[in-house]
N, CA, C and O atoms as a Tripos MOL2 file, in Angstrom:
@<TRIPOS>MOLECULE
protein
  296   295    74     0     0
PROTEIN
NO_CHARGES

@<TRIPOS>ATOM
      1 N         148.8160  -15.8840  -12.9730 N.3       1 UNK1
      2 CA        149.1850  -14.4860  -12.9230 C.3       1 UNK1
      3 C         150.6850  -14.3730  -12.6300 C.2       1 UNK1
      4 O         151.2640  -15.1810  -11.9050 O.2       1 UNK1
      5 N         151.1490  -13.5780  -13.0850 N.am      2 UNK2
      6 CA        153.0000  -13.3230  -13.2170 C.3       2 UNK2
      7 C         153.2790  -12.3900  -12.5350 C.2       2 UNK2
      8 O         152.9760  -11.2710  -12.9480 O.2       2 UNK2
      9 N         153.8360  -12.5150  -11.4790 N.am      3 UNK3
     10 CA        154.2850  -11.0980  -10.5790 C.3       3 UNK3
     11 C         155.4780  -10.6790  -11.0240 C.2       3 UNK3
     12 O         156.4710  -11.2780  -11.4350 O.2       3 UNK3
     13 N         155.1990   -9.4880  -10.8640 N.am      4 UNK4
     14 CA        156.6600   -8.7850  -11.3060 C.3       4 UNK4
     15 C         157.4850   -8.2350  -10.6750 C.2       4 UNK4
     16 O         156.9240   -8.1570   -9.5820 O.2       4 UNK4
     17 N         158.6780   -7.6700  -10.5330 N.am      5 UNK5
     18 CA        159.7570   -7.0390   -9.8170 C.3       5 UNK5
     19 C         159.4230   -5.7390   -9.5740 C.2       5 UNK5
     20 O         158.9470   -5.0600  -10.4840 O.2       5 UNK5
     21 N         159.6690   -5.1140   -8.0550 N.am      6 UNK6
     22 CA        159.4210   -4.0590   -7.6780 C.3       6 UNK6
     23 C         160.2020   -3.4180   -7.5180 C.2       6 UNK6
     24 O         160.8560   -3.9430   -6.6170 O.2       6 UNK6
     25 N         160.8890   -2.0710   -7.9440 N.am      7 UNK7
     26 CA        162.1030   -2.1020   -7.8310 C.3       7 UNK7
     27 C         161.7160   -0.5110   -6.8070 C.2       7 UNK7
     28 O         160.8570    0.2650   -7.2240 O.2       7 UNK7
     29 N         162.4500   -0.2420   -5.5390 N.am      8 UNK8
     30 CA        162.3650    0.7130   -4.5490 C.3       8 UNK8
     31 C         163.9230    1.0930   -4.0950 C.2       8 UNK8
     32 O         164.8250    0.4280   -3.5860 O.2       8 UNK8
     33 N         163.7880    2.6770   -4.5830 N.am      9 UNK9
     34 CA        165.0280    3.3030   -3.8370 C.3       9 UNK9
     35 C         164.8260    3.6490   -3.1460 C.2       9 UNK9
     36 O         163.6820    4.0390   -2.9100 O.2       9 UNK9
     37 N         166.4590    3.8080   -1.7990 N.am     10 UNK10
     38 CA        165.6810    4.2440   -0.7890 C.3      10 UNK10
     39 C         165.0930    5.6310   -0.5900 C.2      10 UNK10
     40 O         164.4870    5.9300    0.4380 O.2      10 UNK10
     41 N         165.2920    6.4740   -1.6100 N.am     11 UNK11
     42 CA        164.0060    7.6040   -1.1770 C.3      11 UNK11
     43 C         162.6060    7.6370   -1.3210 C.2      11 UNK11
     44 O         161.8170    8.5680   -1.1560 O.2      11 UNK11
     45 N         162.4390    6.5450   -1.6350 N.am     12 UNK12
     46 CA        160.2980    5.9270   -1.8810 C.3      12 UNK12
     47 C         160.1090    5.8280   -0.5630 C.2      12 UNK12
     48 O         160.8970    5.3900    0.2750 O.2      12 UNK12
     49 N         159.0340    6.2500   -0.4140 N.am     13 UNK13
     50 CA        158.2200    6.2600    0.6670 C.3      13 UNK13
     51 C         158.0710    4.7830    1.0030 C.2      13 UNK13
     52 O         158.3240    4.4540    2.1610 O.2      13 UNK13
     53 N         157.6410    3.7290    0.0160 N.am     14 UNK14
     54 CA        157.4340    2.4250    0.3150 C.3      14 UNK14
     55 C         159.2850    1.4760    0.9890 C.2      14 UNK14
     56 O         159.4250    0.2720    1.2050 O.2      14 UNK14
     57 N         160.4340    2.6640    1.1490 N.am     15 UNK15
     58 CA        161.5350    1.7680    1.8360 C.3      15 UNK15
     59 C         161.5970    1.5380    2.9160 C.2      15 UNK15
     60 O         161.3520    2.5330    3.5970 O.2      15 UNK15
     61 N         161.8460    0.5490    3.5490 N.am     16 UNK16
     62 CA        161.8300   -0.1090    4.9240 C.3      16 UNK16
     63 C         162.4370    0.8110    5.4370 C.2      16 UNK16
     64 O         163.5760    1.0500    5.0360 O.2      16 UNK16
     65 N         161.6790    1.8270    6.7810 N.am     17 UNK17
     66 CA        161.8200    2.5720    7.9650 C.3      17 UNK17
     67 C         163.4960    1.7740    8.3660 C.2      17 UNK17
     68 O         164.5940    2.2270    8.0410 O.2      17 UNK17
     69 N         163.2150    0.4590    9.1740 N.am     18 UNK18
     70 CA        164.8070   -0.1050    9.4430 C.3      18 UNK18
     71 C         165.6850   -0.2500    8.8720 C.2      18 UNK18
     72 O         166.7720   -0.2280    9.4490 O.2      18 UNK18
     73 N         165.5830   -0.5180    7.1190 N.am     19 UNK19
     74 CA        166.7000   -0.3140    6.5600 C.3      19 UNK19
     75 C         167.4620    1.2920    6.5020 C.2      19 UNK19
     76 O         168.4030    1.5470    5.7500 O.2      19 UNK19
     77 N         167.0940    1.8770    7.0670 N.am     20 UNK20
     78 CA        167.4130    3.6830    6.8440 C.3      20 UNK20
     79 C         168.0890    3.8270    8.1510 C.2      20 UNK20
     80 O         168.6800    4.8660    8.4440 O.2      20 UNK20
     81 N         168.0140    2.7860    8.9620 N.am     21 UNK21
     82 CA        168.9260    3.0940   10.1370 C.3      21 UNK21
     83 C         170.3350    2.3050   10.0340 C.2      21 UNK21
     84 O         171.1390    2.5530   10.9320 O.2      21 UNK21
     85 N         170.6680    1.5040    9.1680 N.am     22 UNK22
     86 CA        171.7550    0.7970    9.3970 C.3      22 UNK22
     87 C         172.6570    1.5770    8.6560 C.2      22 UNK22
     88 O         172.2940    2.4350    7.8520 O.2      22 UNK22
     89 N         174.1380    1.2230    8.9750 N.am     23 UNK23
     90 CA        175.0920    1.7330    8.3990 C.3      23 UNK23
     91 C         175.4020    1.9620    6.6940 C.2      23 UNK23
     92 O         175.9280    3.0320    6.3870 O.2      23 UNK23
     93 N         175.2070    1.3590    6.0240 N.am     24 UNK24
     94 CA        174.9920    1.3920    4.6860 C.3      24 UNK24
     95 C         174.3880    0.3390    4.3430 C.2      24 UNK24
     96 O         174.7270   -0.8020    4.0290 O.2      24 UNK24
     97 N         172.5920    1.3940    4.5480 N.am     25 UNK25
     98 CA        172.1040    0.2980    3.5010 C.3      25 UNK25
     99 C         171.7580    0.5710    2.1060 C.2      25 UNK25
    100 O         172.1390    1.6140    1.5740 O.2      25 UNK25
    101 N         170.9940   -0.3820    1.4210 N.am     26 UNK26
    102 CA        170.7130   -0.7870    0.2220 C.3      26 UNK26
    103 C         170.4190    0.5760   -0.6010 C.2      26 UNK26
    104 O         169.6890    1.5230   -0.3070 O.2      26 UNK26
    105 N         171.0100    0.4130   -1.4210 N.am     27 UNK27
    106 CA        170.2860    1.9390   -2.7970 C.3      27 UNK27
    107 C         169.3600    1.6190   -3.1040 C.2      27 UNK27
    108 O         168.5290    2.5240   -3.0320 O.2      27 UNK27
    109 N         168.8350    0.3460   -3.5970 N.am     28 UNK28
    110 CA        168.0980   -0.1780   -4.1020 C.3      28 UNK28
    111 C         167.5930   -1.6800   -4.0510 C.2      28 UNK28
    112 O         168.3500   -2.5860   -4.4030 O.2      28 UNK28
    113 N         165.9940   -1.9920   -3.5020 N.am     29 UNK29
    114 CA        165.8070   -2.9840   -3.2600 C.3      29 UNK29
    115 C         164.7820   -3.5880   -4.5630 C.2      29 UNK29
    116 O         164.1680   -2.7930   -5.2750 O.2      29 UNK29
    117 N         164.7050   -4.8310   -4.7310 N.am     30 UNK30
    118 CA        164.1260   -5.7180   -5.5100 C.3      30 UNK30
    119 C         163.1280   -6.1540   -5.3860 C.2      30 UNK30
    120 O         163.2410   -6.4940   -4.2080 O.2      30 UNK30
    121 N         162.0330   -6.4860   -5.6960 N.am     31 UNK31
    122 CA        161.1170   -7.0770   -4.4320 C.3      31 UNK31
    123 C         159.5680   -7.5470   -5.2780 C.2      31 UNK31
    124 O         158.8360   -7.0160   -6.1140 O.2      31 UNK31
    125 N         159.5880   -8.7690   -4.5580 N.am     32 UNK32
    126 CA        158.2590   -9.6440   -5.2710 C.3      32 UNK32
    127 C         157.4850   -9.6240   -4.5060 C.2      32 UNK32
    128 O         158.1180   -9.2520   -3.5170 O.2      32 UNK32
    129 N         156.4010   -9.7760   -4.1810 N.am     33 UNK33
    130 CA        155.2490   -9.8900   -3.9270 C.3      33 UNK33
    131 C         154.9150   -8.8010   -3.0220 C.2      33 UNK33
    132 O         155.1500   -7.6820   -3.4780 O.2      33 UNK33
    133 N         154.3320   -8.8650   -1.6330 N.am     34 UNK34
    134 CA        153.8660   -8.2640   -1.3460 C.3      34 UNK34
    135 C         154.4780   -6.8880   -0.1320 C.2      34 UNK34
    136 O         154.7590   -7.0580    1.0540 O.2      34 UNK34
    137 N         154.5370   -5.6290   -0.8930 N.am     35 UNK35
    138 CA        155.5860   -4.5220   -0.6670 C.3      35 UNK35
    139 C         155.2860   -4.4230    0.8090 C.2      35 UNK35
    140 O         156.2410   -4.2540    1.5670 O.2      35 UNK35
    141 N         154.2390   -4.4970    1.2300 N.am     36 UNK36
    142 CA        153.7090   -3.6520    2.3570 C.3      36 UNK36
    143 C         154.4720   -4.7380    3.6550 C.2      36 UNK36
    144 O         154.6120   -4.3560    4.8170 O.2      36 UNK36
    145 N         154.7350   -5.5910    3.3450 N.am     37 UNK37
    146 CA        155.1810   -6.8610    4.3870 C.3      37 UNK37
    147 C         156.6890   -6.6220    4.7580 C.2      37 UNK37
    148 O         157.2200   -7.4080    5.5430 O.2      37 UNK37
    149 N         157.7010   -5.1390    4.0110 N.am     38 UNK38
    150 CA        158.7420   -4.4290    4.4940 C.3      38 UNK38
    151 C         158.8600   -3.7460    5.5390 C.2      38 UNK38
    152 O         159.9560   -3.4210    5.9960 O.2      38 UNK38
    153 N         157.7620   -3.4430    6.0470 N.am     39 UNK39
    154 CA        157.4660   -2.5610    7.1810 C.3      39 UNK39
    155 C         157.0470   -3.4900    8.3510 C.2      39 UNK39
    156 O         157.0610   -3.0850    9.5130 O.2      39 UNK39
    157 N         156.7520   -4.4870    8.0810 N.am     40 UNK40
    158 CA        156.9950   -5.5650    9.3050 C.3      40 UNK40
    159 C         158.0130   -6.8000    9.8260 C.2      40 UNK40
    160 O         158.8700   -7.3190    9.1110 O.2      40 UNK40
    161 N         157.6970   -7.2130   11.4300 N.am     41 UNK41
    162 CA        159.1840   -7.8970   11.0670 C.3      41 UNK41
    163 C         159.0180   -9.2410   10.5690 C.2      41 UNK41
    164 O         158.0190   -9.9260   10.3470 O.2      41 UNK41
    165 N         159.8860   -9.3810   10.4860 N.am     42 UNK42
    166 CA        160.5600  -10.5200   10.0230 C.3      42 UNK42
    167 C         161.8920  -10.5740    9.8840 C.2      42 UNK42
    168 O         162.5210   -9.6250   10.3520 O.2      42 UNK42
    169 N         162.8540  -11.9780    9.0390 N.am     43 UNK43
    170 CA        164.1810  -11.9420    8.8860 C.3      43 UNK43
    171 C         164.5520  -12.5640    7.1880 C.2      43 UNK43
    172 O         163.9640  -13.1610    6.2860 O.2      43 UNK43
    173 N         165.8350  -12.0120    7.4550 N.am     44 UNK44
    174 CA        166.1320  -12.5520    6.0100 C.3      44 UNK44
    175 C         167.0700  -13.4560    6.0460 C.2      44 UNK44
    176 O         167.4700  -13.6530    7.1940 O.2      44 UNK44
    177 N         167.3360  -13.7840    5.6260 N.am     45 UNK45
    178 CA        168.5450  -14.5710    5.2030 C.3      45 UNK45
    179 C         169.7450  -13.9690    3.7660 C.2      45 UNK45
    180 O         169.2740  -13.6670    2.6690 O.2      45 UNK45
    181 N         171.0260  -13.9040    4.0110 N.am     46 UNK46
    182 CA        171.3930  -13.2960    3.4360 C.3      46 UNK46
    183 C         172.4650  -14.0800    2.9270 C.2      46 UNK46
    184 O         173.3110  -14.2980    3.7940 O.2      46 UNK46
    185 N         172.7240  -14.5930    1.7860 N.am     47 UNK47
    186 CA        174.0690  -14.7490    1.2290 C.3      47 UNK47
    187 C         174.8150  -14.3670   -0.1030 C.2      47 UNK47
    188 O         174.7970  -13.3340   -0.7720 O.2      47 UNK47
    189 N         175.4770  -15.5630   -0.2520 N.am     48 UNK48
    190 CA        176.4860  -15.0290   -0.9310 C.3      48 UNK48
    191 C         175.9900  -15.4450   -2.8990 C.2      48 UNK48
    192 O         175.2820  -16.3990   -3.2220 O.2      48 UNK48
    193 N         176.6270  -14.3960   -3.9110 N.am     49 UNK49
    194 CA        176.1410  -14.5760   -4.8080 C.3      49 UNK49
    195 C         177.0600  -15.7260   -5.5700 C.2      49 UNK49
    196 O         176.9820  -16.0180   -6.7630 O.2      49 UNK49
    197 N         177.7750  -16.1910   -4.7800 N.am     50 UNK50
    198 CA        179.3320  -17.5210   -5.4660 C.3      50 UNK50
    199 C         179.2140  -18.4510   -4.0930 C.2      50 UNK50
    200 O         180.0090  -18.5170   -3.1560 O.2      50 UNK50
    201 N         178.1800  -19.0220   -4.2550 N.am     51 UNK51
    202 CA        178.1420  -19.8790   -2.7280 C.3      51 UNK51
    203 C         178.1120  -21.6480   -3.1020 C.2      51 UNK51
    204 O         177.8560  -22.2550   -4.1420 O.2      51 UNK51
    205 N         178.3900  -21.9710   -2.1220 N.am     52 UNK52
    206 CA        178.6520  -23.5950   -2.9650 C.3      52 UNK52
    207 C         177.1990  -24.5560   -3.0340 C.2      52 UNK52
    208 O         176.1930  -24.1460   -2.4560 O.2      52 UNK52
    209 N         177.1910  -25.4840   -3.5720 N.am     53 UNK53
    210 CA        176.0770  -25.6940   -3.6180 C.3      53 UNK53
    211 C         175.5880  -26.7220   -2.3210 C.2      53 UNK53
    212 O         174.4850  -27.2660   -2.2680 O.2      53 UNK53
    213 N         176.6020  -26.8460   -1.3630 N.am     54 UNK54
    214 CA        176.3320  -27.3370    0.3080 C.3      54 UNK54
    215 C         175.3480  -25.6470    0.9940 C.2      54 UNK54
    216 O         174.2140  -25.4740    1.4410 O.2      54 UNK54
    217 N         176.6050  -24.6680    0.7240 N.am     55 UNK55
    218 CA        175.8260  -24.2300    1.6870 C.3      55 UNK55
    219 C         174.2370  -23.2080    0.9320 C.2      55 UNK55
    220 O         173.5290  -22.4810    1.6290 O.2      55 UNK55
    221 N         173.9820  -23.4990   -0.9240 N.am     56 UNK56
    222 CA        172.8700  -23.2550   -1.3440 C.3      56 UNK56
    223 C         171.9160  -24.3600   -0.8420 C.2      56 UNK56
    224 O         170.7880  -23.9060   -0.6520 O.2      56 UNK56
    225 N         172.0420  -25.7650   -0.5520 N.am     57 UNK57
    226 CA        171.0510  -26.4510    0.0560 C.3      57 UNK57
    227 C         170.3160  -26.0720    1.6760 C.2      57 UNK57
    228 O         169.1600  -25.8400    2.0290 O.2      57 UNK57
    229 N         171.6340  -26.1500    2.4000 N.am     58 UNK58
    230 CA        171.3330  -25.7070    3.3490 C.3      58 UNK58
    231 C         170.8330  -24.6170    3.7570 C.2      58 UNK58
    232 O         170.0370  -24.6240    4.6960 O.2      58 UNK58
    233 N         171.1710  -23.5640    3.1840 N.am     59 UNK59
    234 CA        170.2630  -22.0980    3.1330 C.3      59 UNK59
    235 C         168.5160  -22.4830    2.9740 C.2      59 UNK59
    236 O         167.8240  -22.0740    3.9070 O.2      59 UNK59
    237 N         167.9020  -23.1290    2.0130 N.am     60 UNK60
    238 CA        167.0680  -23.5170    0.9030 C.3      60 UNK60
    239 C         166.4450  -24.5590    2.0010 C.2      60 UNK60
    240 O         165.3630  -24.2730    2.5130 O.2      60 UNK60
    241 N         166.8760  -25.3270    2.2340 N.am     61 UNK61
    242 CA        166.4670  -26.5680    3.8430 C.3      61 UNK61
    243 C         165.9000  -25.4460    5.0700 C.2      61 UNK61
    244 O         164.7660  -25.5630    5.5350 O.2      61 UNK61
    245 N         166.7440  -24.4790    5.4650 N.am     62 UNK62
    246 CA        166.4890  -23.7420    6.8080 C.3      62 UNK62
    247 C         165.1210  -22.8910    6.2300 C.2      62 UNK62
    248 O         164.2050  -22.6520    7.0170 O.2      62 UNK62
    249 N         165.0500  -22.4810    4.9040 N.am     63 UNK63
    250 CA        164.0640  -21.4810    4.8080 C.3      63 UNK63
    251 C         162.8190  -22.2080    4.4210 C.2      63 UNK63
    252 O         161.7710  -21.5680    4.3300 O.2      63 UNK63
    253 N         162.8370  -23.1270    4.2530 N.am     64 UNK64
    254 CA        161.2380  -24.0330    4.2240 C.3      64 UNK64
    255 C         161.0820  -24.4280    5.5900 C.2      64 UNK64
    256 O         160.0020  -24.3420    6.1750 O.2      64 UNK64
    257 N         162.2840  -24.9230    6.1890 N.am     65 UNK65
    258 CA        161.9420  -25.2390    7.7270 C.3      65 UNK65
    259 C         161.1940  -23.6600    8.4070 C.2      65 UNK65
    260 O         160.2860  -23.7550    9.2320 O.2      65 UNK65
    261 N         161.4860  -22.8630    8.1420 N.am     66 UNK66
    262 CA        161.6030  -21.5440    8.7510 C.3      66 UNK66
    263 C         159.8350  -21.4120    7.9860 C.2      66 UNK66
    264 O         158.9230  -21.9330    8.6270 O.2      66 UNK66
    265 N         159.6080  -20.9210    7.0520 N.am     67 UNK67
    266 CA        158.2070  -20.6790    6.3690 C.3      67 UNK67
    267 C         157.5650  -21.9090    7.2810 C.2      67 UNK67
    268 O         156.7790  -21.2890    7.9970 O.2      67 UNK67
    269 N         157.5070  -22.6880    7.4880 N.am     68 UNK68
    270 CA        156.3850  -23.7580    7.7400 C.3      68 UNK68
    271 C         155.9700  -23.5910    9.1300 C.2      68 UNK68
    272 O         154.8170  -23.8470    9.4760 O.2      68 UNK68
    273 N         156.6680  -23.2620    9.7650 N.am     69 UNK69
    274 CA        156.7610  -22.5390   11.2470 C.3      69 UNK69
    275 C         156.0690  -21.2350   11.4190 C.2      69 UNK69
    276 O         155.2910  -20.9480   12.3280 O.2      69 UNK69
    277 N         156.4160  -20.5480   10.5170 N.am     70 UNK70
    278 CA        155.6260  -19.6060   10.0130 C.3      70 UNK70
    279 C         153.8690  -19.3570    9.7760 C.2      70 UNK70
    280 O         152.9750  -18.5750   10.1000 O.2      70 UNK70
    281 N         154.0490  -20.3480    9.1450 N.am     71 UNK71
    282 CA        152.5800  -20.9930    8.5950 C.3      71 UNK71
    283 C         151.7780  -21.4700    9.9780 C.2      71 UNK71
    284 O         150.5730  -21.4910   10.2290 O.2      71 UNK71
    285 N         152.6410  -21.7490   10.5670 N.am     72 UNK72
    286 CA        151.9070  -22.6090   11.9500 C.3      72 UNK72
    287 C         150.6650  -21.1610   13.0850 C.2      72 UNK72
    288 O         149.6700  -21.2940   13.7970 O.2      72 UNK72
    289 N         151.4930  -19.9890   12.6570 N.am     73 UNK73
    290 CA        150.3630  -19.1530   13.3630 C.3      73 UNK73
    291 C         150.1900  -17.6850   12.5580 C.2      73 UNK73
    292 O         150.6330  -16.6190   12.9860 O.2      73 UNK73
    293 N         149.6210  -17.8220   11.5880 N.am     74 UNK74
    294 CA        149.0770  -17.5070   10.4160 C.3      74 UNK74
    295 C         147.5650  -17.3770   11.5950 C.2      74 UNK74
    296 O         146.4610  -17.0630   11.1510 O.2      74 UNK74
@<TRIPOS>BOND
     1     1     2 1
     2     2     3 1
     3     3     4 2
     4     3     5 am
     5     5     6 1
     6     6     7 1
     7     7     8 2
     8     7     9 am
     9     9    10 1
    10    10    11 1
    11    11    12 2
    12    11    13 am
    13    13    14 1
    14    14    15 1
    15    15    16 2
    16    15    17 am
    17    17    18 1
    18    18    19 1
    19    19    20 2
    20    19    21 am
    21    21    22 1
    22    22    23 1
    23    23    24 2
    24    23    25 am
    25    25    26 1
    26    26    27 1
    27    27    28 2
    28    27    29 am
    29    29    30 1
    30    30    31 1
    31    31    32 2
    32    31    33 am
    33    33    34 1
    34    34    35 1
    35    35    36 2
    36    35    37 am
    37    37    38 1
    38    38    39 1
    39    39    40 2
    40    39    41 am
    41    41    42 1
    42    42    43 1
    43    43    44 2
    44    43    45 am
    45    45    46 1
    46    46    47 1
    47    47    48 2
    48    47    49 am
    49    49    50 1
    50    50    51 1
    51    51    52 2
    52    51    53 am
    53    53    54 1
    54    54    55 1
    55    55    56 2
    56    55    57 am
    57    57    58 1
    58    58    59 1
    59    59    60 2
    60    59    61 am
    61    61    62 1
    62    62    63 1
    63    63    64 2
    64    63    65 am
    65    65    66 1
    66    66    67 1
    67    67    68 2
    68    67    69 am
    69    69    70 1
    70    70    71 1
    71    71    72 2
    72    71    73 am
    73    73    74 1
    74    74    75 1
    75    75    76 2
    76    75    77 am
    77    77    78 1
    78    78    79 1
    79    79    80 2
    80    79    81 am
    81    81    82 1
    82    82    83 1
    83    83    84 2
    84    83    85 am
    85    85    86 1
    86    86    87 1
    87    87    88 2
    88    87    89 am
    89    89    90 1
    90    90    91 1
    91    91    92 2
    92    91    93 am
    93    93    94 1
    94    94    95 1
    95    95    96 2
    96    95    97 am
    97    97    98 1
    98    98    99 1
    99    99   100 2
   100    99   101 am
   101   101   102 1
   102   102   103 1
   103   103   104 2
   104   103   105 am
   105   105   106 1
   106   106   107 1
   107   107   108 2
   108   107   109 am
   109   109   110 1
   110   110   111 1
   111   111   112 2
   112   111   113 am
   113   113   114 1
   114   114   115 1
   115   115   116 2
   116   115   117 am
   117   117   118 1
   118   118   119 1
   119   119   120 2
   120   119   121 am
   121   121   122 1
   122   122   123 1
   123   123   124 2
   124   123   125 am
   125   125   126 1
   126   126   127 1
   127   127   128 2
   128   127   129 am
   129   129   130 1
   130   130   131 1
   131   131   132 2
   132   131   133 am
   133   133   134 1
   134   134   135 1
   135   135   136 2
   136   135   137 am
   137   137   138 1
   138   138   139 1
   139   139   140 2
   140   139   141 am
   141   141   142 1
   142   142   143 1
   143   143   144 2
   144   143   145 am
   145   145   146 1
   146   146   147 1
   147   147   148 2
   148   147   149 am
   149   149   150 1
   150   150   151 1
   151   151   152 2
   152   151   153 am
   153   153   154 1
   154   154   155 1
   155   155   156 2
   156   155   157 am
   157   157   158 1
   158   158   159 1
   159   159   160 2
   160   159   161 am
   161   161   162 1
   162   162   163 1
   163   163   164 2
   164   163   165 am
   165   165   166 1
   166   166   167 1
   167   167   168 2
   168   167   169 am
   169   169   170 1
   170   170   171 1
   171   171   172 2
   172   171   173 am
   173   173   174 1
   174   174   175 1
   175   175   176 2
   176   175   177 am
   177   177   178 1
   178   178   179 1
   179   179   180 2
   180   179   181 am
   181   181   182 1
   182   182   183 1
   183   183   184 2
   184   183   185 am
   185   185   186 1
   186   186   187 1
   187   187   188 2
   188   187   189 am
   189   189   190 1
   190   190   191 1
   191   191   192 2
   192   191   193 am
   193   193   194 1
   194   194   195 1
   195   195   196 2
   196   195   197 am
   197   197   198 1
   198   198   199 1
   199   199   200 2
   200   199   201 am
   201   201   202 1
   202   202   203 1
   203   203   204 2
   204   203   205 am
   205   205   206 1
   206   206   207 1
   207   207   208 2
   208   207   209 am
   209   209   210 1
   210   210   211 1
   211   211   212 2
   212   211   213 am
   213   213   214 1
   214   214   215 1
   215   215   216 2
   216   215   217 am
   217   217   218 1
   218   218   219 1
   219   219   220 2
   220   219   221 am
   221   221   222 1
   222   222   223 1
   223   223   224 2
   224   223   225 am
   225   225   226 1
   226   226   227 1
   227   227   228 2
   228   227   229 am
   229   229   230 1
   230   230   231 1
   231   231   232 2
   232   231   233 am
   233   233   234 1
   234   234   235 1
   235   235   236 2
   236   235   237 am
   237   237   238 1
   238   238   239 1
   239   239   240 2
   240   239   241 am
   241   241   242 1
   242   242   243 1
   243   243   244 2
   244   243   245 am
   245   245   246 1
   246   246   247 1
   247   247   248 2
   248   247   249 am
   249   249   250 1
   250   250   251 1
   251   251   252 2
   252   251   253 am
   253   253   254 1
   254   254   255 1
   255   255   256 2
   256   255   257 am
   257   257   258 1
   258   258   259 1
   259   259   260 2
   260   259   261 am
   261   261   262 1
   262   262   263 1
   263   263   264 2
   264   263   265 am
   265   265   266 1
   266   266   267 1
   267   267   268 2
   268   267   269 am
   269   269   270 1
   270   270   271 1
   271   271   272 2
   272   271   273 am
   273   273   274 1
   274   274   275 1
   275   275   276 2
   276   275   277 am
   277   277   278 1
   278   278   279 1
   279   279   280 2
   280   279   281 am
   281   281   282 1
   282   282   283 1
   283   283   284 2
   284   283   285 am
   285   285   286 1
   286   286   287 1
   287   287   288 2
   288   287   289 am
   289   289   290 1
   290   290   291 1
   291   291   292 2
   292   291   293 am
   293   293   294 1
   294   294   295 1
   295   295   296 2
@<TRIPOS>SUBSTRUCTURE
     1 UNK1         2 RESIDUE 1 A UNK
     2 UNK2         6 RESIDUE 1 A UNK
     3 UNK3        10 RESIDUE 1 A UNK
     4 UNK4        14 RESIDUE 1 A UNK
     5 UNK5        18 RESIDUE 1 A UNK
     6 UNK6        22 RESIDUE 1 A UNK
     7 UNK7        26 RESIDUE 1 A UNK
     8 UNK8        30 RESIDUE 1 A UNK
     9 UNK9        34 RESIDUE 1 A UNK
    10 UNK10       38 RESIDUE 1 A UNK
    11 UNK11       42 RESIDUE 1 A UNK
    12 UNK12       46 RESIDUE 1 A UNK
    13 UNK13       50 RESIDUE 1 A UNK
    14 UNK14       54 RESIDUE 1 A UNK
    15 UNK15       58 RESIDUE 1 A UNK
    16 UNK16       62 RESIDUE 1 A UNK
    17 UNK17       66 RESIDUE 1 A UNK
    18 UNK18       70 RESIDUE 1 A UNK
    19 UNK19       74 RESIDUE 1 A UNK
    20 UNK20       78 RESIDUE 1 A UNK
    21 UNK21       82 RESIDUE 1 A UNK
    22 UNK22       86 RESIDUE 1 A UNK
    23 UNK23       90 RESIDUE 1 A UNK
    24 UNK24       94 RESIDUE 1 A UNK
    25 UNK25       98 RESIDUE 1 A UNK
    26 UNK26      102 RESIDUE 1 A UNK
    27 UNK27      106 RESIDUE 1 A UNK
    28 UNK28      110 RESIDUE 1 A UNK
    29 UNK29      114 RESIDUE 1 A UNK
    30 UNK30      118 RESIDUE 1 A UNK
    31 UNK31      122 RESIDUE 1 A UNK
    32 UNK32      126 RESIDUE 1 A UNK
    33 UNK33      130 RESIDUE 1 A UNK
    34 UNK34      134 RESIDUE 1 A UNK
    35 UNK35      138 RESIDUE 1 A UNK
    36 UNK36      142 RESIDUE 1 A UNK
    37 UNK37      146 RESIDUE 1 A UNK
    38 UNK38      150 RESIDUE 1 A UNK
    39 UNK39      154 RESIDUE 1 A UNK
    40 UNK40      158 RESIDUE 1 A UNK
    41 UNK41      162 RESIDUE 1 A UNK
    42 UNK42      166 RESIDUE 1 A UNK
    43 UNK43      170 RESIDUE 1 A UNK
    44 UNK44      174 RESIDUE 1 A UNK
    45 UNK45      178 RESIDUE 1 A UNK
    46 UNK46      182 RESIDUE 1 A UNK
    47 UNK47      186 RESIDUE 1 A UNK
    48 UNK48      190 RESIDUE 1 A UNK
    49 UNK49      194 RESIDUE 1 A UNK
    50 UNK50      198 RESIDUE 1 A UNK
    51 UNK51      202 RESIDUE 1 A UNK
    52 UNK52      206 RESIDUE 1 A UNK
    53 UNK53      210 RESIDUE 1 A UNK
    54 UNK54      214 RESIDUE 1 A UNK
    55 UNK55      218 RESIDUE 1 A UNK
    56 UNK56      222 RESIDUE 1 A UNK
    57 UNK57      226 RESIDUE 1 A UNK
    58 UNK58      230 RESIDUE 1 A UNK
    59 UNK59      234 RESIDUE 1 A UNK
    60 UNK60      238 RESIDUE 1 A UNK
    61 UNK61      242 RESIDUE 1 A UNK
    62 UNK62      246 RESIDUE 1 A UNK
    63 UNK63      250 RESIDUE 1 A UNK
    64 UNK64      254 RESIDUE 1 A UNK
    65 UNK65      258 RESIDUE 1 A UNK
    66 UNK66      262 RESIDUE 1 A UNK
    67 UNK67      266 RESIDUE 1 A UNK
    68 UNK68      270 RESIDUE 1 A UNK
    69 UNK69      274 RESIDUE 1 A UNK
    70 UNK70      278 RESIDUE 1 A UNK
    71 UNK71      282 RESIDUE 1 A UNK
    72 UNK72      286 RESIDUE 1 A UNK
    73 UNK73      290 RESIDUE 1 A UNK
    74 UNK74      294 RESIDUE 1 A UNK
């Protein structure tokens, strides 16, 4: 099955409550899988779209370390 892109401005009811408090956020968010998991916490990780490919590994290393931890109390 092929999931597809969700695309939410922020005047949808489905936009993250916290993103509406920060200083300028997003017009528009992107979003795969499962929408409803915006409204809870968690963190992101955020970078850059010209990033080198040290610190694309390392990003990519921390976020499997990070999910598996995750997984641990599921």
């Amino acid at each position: 099955m092929k999931m597809e892109i969700k695309q939410i401005k922020y005047g949808d009811c489905e936009y993250p409550e916290i993103l509406k408090s920060i200083k300028n956020p997003p017009k528009q968010l992107n979003v795969l899988g499962n929408v409803g998991l915006l409204n809870k916490p968690g963190i992101a990780i955020i970078g850059s779209r010209n990033c080198t490919e040290v610190g694309r590994k390392i990003a990519e290393n921390f976020a499997q370390k990070l999910s598996s931890v995750r997984s641990m109390y599921k």
